[in-house]
Biopython code that builds the backbone (N, CA, C, O; Angstrom):
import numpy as np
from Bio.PDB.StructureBuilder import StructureBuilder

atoms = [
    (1, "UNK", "N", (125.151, 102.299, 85.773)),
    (1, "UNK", "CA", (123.883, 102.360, 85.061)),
    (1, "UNK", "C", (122.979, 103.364, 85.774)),
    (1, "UNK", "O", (122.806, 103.296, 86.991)),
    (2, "UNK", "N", (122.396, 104.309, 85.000)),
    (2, "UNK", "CA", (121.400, 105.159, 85.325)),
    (2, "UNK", "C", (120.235, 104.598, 85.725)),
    (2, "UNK", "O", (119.795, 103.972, 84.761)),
    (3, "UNK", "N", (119.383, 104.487, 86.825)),
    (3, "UNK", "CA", (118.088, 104.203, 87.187)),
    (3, "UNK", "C", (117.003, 105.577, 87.555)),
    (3, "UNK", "O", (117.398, 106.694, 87.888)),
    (4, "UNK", "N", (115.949, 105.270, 87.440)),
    (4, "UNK", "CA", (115.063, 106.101, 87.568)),
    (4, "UNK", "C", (113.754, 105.750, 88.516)),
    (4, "UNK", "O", (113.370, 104.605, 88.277)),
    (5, "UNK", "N", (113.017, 106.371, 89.455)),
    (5, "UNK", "CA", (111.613, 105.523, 89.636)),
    (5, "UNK", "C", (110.328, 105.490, 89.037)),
    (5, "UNK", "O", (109.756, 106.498, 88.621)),
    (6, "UNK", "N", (109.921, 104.467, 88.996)),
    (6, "UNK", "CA", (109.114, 104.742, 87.518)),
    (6, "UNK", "C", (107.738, 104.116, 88.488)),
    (6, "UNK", "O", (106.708, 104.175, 87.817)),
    (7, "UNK", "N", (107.515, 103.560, 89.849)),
    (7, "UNK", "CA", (106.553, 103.219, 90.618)),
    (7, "UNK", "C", (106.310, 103.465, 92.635)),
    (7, "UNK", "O", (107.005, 103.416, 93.650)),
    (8, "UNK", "N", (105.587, 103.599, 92.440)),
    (8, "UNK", "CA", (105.590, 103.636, 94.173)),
    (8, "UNK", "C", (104.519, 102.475, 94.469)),
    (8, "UNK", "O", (103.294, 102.438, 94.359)),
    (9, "UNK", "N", (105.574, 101.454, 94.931)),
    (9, "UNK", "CA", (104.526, 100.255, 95.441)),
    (9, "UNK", "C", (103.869, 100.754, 97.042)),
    (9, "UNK", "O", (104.637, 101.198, 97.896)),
    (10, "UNK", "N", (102.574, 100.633, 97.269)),
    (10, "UNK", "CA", (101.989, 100.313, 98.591)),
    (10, "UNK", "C", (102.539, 99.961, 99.476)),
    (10, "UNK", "O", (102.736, 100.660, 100.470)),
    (11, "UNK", "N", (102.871, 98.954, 99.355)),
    (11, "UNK", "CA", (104.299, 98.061, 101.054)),
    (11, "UNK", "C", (105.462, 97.143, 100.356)),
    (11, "UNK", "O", (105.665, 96.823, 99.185)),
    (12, "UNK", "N", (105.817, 96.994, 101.004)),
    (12, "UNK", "CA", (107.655, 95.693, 100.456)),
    (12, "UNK", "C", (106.672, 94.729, 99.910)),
    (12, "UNK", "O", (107.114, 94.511, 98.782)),
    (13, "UNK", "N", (105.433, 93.920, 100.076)),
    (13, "UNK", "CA", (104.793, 93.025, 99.686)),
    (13, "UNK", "C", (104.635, 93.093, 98.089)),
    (13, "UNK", "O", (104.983, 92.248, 97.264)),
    (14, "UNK", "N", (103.898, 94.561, 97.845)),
    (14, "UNK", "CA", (103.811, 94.780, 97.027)),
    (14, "UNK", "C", (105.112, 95.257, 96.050)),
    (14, "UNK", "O", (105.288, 95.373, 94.837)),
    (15, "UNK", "N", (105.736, 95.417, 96.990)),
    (15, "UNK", "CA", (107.026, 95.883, 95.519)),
    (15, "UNK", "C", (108.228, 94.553, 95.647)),
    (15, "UNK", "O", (109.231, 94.766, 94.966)),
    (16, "UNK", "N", (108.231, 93.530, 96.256)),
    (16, "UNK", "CA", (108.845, 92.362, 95.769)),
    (16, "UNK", "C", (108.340, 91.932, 94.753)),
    (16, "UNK", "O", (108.829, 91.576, 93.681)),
    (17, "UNK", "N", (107.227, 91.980, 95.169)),
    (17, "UNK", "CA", (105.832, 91.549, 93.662)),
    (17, "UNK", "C", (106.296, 91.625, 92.387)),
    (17, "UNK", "O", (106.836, 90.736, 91.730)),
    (18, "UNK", "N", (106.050, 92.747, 92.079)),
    (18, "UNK", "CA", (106.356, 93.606, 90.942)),
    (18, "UNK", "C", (108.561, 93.458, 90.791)),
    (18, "UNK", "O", (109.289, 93.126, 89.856)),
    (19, "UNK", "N", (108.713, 93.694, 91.550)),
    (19, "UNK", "CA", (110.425, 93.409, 91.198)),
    (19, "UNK", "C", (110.041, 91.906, 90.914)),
    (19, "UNK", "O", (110.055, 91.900, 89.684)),
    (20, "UNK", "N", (109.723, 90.689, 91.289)),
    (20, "UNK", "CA", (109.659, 89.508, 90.704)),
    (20, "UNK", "C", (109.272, 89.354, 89.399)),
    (20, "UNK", "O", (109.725, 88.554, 88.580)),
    (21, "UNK", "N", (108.236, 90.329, 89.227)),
    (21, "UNK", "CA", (107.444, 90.280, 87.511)),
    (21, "UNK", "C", (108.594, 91.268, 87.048)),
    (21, "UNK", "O", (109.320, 90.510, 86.406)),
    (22, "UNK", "N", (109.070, 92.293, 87.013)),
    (22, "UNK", "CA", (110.297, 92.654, 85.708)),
    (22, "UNK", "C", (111.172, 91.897, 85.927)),
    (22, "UNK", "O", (111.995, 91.862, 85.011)),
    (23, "UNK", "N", (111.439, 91.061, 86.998)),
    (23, "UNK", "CA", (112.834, 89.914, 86.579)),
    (23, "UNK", "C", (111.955, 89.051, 85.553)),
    (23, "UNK", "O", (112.645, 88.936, 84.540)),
    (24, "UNK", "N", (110.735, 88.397, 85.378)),
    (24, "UNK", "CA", (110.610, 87.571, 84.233)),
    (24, "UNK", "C", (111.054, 87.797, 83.310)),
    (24, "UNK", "O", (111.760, 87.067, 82.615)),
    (25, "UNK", "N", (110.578, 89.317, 83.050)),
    (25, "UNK", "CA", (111.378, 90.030, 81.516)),
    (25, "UNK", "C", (112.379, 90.801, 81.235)),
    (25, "UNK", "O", (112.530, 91.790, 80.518)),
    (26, "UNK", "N", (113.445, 89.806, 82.338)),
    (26, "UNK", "CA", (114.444, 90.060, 82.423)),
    (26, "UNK", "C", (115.309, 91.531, 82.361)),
    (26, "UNK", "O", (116.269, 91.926, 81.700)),
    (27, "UNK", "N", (114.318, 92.204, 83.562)),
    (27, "UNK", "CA", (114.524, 94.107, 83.767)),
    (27, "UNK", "C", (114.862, 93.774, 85.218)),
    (27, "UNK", "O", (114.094, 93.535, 86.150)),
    (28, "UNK", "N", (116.568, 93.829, 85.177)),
    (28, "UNK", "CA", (116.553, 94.808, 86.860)),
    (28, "UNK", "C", (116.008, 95.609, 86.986)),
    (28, "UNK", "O", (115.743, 96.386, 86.069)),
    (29, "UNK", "N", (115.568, 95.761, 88.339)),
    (29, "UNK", "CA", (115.422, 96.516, 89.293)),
    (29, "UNK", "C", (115.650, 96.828, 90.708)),
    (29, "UNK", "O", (115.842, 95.800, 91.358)),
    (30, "UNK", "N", (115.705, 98.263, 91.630)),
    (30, "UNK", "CA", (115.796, 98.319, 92.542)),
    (30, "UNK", "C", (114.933, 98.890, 93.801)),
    (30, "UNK", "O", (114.245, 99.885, 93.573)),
    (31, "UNK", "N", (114.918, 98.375, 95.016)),
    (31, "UNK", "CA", (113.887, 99.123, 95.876)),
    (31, "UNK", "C", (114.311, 100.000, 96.784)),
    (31, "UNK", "O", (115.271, 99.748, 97.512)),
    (32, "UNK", "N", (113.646, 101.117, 96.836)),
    (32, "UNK", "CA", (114.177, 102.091, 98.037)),
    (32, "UNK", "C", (113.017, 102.275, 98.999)),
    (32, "UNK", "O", (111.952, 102.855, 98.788)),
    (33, "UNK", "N", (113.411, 101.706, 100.019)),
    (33, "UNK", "CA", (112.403, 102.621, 101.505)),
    (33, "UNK", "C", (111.755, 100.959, 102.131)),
    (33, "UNK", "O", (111.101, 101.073, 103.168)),
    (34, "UNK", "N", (111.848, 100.026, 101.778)),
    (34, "UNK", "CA", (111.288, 98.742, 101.920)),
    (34, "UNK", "C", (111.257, 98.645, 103.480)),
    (34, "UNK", "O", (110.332, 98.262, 104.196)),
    (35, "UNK", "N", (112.875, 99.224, 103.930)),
    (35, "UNK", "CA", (113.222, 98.714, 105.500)),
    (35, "UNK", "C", (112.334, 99.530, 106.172)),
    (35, "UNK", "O", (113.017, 99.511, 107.196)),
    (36, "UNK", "N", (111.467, 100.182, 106.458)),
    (36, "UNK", "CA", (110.564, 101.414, 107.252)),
    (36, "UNK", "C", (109.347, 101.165, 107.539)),
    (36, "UNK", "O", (108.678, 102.112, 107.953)),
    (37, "UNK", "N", (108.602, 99.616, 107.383)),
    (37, "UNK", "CA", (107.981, 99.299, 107.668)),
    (37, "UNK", "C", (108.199, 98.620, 109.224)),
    (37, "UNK", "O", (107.199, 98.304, 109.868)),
    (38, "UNK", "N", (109.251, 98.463, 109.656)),
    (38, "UNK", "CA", (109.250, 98.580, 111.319)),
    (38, "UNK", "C", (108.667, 99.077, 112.086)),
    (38, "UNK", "O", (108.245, 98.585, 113.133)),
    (39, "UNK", "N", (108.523, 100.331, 111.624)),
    (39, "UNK", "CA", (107.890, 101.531, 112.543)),
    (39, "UNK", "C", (105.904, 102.054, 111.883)),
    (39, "UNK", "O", (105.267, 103.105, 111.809)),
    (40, "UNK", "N", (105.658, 100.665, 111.575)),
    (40, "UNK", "CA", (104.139, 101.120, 110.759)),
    (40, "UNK", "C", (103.694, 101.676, 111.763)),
    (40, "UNK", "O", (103.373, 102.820, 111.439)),
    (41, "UNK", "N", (103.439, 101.436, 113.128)),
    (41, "UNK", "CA", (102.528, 102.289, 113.966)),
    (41, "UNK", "C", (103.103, 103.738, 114.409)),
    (41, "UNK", "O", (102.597, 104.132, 115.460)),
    (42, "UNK", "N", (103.778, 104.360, 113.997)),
    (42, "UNK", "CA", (104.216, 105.414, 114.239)),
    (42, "UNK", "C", (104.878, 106.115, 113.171)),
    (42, "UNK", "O", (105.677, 106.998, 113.483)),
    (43, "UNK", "N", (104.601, 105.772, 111.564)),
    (43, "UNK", "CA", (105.227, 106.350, 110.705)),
    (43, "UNK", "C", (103.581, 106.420, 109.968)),
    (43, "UNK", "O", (102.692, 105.578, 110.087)),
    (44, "UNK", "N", (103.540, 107.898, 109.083)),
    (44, "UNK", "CA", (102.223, 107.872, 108.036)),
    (44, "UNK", "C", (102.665, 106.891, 106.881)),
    (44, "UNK", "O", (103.770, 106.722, 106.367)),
    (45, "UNK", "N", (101.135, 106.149, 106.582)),
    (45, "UNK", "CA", (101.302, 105.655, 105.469)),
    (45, "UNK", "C", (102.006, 105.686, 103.970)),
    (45, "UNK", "O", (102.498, 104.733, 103.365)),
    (46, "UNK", "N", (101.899, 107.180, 103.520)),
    (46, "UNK", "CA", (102.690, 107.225, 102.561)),
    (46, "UNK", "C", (104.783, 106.827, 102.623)),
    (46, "UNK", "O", (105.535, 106.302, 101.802)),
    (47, "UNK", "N", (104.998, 107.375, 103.926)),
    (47, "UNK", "CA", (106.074, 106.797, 103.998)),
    (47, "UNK", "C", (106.706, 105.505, 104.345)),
    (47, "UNK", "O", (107.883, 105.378, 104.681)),
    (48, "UNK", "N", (105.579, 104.275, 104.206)),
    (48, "UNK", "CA", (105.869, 102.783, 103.901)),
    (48, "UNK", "C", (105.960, 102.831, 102.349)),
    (48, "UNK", "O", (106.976, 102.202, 102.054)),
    (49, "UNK", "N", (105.433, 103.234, 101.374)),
    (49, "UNK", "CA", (105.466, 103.195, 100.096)),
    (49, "UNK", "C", (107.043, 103.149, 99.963)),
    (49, "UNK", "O", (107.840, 104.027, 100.296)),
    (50, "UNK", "N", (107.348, 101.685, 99.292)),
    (50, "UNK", "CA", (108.402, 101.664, 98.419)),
    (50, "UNK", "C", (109.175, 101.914, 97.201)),
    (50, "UNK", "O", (109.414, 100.714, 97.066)),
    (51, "UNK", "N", (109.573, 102.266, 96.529)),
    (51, "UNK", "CA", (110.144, 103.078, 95.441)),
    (51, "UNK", "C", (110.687, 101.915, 94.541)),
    (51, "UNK", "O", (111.682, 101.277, 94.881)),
    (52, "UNK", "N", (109.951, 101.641, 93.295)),
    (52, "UNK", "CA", (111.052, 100.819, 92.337)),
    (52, "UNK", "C", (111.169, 101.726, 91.558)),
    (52, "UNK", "O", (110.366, 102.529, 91.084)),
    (53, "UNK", "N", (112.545, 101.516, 91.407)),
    (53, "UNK", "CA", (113.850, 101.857, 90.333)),
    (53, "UNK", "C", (114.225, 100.926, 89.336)),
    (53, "UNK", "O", (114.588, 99.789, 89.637)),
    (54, "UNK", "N", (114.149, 101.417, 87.926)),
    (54, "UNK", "CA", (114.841, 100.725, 86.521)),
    (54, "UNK", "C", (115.770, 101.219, 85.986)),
    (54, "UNK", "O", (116.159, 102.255, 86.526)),
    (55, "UNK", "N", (116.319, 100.891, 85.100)),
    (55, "UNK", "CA", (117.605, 101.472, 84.677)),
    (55, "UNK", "C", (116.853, 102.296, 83.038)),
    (55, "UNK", "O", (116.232, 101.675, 82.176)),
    (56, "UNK", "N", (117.097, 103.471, 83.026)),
    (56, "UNK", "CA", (116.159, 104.480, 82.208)),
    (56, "UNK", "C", (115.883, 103.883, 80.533)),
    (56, "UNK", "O", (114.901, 104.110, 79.826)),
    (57, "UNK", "N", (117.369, 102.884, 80.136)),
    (57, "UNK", "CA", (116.637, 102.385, 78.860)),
    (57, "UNK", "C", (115.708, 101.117, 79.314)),
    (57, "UNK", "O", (115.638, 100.220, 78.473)),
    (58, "UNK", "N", (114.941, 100.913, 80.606)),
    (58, "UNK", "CA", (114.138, 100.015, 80.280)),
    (58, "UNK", "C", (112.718, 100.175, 81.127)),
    (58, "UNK", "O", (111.986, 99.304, 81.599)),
    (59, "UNK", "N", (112.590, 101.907, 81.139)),
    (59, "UNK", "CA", (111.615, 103.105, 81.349)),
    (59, "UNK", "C", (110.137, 101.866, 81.091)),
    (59, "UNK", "O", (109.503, 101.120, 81.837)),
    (60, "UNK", "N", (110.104, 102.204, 79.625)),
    (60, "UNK", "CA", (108.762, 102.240, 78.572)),
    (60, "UNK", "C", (108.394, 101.230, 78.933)),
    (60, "UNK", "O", (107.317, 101.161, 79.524)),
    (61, "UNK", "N", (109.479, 99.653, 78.602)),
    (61, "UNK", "CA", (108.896, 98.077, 78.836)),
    (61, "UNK", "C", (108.823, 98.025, 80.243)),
    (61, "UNK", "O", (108.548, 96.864, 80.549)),
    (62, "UNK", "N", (108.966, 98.898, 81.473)),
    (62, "UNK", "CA", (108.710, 98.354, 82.701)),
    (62, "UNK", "C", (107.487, 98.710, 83.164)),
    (62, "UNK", "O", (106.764, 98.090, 83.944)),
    (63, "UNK", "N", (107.265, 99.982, 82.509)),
    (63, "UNK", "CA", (105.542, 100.791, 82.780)),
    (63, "UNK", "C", (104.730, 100.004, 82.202)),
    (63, "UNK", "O", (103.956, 99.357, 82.907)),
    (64, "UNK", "N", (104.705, 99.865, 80.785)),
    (64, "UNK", "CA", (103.814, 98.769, 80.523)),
    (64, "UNK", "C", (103.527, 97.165, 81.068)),
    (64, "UNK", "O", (102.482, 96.523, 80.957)),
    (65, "UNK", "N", (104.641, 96.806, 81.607)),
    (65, "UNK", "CA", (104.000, 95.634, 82.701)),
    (65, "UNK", "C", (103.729, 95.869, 84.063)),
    (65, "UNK", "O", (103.353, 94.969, 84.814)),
    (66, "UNK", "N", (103.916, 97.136, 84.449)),
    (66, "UNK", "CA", (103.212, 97.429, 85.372)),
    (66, "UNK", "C", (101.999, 97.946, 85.451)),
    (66, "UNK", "O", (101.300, 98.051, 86.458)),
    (67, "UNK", "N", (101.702, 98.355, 84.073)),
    (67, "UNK", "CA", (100.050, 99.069, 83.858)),
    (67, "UNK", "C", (99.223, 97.614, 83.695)),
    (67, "UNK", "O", (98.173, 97.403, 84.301)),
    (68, "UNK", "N", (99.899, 96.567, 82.717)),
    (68, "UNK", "CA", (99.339, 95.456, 82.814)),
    (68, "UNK", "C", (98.779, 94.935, 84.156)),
    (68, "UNK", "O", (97.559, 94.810, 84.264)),
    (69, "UNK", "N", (99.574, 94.632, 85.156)),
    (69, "UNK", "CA", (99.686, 94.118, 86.388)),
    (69, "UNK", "C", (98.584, 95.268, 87.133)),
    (69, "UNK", "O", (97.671, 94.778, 87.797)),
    (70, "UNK", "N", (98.671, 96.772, 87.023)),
    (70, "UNK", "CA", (97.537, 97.617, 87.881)),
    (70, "UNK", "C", (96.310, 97.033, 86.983)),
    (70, "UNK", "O", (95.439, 96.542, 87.702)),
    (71, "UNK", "N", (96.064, 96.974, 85.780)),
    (71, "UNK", "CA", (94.515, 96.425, 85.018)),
    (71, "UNK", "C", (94.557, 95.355, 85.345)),
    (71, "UNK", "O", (93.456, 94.990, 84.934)),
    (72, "UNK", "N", (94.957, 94.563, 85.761)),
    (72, "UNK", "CA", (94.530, 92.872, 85.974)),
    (72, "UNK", "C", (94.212, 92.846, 87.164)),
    (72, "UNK", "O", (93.389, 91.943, 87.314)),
    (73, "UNK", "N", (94.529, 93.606, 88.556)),
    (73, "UNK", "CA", (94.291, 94.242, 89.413)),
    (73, "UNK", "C", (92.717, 94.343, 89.606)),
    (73, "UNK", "O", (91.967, 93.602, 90.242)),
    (74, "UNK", "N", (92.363, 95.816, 88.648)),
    (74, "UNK", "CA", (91.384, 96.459, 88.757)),
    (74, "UNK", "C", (90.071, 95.379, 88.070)),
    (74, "UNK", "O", (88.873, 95.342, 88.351)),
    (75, "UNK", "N", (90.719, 94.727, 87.275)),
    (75, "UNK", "CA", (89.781, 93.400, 86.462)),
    (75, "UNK", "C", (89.255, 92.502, 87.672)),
    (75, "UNK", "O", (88.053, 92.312, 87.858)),
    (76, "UNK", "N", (90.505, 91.836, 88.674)),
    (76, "UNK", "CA", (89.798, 90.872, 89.299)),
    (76, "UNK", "C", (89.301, 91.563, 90.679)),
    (76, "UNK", "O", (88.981, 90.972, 91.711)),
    (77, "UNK", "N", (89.315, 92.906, 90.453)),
    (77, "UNK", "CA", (88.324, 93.105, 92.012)),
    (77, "UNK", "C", (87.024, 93.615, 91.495)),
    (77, "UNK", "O", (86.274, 94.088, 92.350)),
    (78, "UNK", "N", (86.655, 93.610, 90.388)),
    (78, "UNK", "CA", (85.232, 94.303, 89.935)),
    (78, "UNK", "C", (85.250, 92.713, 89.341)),
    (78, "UNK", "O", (84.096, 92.775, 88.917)),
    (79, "UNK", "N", (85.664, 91.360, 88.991)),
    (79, "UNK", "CA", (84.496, 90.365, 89.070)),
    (79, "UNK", "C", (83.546, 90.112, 90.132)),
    (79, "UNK", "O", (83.908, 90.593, 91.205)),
    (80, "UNK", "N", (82.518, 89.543, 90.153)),
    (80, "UNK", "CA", (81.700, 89.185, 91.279)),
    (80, "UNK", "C", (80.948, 90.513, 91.303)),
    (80, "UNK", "O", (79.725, 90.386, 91.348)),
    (81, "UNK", "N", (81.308, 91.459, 91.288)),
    (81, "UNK", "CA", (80.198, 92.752, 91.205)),
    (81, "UNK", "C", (79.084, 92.638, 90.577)),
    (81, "UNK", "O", (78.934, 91.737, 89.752)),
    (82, "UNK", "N", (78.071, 93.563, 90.866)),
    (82, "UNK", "CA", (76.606, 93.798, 90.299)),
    (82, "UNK", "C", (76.813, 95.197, 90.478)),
    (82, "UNK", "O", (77.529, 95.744, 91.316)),
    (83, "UNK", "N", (75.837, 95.902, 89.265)),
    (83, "UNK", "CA", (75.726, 97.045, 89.217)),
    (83, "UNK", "C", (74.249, 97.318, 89.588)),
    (83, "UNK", "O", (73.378, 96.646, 89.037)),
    (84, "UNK", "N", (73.964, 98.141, 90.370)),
    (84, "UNK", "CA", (72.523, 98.757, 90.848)),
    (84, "UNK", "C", (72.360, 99.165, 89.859)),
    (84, "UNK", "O", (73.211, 99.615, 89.092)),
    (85, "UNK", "N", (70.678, 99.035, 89.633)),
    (85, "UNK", "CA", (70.248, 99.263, 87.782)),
    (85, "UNK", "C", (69.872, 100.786, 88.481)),
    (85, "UNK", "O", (69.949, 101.724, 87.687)),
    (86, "UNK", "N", (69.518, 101.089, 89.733)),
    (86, "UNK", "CA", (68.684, 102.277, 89.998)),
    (86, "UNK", "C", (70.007, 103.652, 90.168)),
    (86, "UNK", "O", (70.078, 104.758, 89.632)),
    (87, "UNK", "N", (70.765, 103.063, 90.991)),
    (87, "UNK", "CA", (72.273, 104.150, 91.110)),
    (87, "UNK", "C", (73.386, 104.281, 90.797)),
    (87, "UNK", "O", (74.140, 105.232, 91.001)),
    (88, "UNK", "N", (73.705, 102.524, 89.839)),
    (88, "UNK", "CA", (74.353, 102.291, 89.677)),
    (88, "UNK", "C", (75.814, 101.812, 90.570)),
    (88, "UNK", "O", (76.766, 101.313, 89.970)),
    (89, "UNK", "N", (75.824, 101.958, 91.511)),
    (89, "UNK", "CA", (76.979, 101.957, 92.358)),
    (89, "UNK", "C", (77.016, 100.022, 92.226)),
    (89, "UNK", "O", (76.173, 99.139, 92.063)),
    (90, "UNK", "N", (78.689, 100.099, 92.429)),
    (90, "UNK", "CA", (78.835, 98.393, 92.237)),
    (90, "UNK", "C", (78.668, 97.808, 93.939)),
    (90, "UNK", "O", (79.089, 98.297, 94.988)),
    (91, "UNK", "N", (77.861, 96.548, 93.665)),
    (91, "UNK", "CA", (77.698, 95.824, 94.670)),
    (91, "UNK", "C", (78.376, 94.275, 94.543)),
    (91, "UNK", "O", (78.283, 93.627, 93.501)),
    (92, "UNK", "N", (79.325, 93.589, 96.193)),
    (92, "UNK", "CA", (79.484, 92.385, 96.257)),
    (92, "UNK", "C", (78.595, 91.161, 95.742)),
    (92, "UNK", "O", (77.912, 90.855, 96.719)),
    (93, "UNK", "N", (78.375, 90.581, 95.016)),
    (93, "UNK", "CA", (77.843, 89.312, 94.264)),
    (93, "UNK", "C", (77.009, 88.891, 95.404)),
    (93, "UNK", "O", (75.824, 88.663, 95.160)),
    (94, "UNK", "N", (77.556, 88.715, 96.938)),
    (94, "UNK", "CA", (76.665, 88.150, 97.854)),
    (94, "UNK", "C", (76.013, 89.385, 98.381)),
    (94, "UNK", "O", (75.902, 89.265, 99.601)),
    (95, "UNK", "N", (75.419, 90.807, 97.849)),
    (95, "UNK", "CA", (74.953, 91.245, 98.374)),
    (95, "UNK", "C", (73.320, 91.141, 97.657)),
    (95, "UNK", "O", (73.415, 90.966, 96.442)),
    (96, "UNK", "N", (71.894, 91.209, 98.137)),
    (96, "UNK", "CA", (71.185, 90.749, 96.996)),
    (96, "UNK", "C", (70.131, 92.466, 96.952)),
    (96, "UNK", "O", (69.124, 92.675, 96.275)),
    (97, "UNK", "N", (70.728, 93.295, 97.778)),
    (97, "UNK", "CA", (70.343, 94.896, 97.520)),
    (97, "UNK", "C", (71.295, 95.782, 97.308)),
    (97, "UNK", "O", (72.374, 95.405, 97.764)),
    (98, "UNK", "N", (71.317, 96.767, 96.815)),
    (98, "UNK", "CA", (72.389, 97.738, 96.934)),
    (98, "UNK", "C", (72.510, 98.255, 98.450)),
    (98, "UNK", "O", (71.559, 98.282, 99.232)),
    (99, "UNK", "N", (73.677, 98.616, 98.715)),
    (99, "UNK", "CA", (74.201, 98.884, 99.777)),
    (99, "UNK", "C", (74.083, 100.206, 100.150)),
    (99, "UNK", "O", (74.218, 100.556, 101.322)),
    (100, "UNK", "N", (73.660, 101.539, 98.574)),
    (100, "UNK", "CA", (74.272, 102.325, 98.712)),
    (100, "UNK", "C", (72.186, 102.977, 98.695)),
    (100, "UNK", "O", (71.766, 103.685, 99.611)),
    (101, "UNK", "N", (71.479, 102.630, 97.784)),
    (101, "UNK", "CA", (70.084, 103.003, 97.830)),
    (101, "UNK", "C", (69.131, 102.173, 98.176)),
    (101, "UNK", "O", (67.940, 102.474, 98.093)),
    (102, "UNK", "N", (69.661, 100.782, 98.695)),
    (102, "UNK", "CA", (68.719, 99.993, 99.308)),
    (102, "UNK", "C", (67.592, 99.454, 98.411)),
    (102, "UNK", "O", (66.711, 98.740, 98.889)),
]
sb = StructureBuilder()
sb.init_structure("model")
sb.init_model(0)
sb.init_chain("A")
sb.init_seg("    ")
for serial, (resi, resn, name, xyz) in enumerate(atoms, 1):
    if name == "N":
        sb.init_residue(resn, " ", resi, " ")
    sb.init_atom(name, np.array(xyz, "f"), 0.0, 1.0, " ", f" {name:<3s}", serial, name[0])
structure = sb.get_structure()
């Protein structure tokens, strides 16, 4: 079977993750580079990034639950925010000034 990479997870944390969510919908997948987090203090960050791999007819349905999974993401770290009415920049819920114009 042909595979392709269709994501670069952050760390093995993050790409067991995501390999656990396409097994729900029943999409192998595979990871490359997971073992190289041994050496975090002496390797750059980008080269902890792990590599998932799908098998190319299941491209389309694996991006879309992974775009799902990055927006649900981006959803629950902007709850609790406030927006500065003056600069707009988003502020922590427990902050009761902006951080950024005071």
């Amino acid at each position: 079977m042909n595979y392709q990479i269709i994501y670069k997870a952050a760390n093995s944390y993050e790409a067991h993750f995501i390999k656990g969510l396409l097994e729900r919908y029943s999409i192998e997948s595979k990871l490359l580079g997971g073992n190289l987090s041994v050496g975090i203090g002496e390797l750059p960050i980008d080269v902890l990034q792990v590599d998932i791999l799908v098998p190319k007819n299941q491209i389309e349905k694996s991006r879309n639950i992974i775009s799902d999974y990055e927006n649900n993401l981006l959803s629950n770290k902007n709850k609790g925010n406030w927006a500065c009415p003056s600069c707009k920049e988003m502020n922590p819920l427990s902050f009761e000034i902006c951080w950024n114009c005071k």
